[in-house]
Residue frames relative to the residue before (quaternion, step in Angstrom):
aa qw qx qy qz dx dy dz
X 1.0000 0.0000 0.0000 0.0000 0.00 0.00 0.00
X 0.3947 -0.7281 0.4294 0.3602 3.81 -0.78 0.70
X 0.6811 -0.5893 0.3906 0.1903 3.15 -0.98 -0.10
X 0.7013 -0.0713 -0.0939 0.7030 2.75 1.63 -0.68
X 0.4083 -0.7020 0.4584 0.3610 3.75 -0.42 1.29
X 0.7807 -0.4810 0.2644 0.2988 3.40 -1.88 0.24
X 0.4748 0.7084 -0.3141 0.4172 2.98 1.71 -0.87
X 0.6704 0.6064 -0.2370 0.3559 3.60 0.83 -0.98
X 0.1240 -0.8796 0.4591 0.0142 3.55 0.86 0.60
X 0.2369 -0.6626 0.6679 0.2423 4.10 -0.31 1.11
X 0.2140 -0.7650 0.6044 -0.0600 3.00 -1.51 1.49
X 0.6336 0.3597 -0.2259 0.6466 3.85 1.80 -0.18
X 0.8535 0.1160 -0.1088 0.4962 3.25 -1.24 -1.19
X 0.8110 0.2006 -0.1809 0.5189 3.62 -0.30 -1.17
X 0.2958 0.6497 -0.6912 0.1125 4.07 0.05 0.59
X 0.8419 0.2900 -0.2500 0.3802 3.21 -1.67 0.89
X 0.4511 0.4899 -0.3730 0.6461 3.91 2.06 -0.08
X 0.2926 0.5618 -0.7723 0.0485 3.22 -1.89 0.92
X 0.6311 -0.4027 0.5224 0.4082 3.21 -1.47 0.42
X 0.2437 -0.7628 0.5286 0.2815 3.67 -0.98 1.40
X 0.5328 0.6666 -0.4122 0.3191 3.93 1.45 -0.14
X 0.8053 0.4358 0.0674 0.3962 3.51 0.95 -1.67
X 0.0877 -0.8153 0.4834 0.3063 2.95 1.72 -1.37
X 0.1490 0.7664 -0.5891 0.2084 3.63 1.04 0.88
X 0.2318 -0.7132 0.6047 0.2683 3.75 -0.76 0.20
X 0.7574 -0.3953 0.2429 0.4594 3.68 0.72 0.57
X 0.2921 0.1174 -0.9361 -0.1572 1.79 -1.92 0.50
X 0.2032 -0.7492 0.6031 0.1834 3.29 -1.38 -0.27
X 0.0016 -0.6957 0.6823 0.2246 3.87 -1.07 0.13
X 0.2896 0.6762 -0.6676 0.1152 3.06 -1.33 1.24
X 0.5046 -0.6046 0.5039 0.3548 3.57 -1.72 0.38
X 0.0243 -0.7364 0.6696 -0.0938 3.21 -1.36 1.21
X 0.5447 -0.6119 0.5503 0.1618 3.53 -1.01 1.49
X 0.1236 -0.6535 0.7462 0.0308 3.93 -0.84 0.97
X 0.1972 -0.5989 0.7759 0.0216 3.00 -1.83 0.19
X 0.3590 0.7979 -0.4753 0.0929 3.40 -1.06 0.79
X 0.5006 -0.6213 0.5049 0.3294 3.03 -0.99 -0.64
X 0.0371 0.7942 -0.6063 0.0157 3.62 -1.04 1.20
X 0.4265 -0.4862 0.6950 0.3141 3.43 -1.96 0.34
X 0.3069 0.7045 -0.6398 -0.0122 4.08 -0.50 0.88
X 0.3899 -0.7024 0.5939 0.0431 2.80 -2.23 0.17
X 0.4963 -0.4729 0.4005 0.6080 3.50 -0.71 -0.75
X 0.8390 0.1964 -0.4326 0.2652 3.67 0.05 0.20
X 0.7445 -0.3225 0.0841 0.5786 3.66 1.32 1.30
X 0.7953 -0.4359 0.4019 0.1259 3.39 -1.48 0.29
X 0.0532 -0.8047 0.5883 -0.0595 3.68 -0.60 0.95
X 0.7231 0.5004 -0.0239 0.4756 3.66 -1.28 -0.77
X 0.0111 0.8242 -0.5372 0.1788 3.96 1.12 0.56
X 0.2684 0.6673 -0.6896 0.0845 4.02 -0.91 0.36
X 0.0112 -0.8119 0.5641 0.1498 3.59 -0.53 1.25
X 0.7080 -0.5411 0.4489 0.0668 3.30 -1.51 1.11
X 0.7182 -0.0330 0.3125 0.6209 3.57 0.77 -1.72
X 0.0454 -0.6218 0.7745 0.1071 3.74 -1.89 -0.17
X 0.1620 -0.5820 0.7966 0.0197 3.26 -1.66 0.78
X 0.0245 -0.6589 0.6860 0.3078 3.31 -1.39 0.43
X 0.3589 -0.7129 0.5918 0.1131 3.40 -1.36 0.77
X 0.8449 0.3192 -0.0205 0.4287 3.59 -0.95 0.28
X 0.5509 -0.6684 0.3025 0.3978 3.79 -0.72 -0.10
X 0.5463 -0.6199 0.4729 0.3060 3.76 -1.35 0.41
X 0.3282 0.8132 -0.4281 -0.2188 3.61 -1.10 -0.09
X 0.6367 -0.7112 0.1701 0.2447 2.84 -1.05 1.58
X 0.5301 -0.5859 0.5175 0.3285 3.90 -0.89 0.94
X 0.7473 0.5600 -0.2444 0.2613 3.33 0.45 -1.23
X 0.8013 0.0946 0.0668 0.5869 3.74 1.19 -1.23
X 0.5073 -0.7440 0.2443 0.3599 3.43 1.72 0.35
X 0.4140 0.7777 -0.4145 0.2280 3.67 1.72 -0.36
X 0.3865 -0.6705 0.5958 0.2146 3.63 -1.25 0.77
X 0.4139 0.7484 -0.5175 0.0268 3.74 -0.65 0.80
X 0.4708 -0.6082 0.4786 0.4235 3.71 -1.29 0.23
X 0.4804 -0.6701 0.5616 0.0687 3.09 -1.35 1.18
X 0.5343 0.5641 -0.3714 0.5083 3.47 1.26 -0.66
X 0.6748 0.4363 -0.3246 0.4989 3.76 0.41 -1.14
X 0.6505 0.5568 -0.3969 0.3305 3.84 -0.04 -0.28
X 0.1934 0.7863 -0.5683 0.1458 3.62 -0.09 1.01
X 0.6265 -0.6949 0.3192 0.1507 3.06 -0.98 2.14
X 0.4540 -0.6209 0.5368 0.3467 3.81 -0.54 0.53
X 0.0024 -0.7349 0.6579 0.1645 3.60 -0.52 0.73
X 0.4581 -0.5738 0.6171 0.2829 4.23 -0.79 0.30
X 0.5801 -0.5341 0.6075 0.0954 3.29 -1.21 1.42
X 0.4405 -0.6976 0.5562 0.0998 3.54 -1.46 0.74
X 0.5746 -0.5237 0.3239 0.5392 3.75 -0.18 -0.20
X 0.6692 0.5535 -0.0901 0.4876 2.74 1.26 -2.08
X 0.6049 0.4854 -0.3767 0.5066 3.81 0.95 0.08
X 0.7018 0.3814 -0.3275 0.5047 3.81 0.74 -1.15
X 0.5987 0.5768 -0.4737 0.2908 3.95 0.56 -1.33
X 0.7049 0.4125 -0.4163 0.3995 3.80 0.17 -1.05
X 0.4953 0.7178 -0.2520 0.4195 3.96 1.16 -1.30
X 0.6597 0.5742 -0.1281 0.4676 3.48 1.11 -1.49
X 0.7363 0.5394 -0.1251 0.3890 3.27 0.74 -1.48
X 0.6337 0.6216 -0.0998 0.4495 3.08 0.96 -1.38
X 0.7690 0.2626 -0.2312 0.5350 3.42 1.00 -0.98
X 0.6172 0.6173 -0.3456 0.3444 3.61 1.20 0.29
């Protein structure tokens, strides 16, 4: 069972990412590039403020175990009227 049902739509970090098998909205494990700021030294870094994320590389879902790229997954946004009407015309 997922975890979090489809209905649950990611609205921050992972908006527009679902598993494309399960439609799990996540979890996910994947590598993702921070940016930040640190306080370092010679024996390593403290005092973290990231800046940005990138995810890098593919996602895989917790829920059904699928391997996919999260980068490639671009949310369906719905046309306006005023976007299809000219589209419409044209091909008539």
């Amino acid at each position: 069972m997922s975890r979090n049902p489809p209905t649950d739509k990611n609205i921050n970090v992972l908006e527009g990412i679902e598993c494309p098998s399960c439609q799990s909205q996540g979890p996910f494990r994947m590598v993702i590039k921070i940016i930040g700021m640190v306080l370092a030294d010679d024996d390593g870094w403290e005092d973290f403020s990231p800046d940005e994320s990138e995810f890098l590389g593919p996602a895989d879902c917790r829920d059904c175990g699928e391997t996919f790229d999260a980068m490639c997954l671009d949310p369906i946004v719905p046309l306006s009227r005023s976007e299809i009407a000219p589209v419409a015309q044209a091909e008539a």
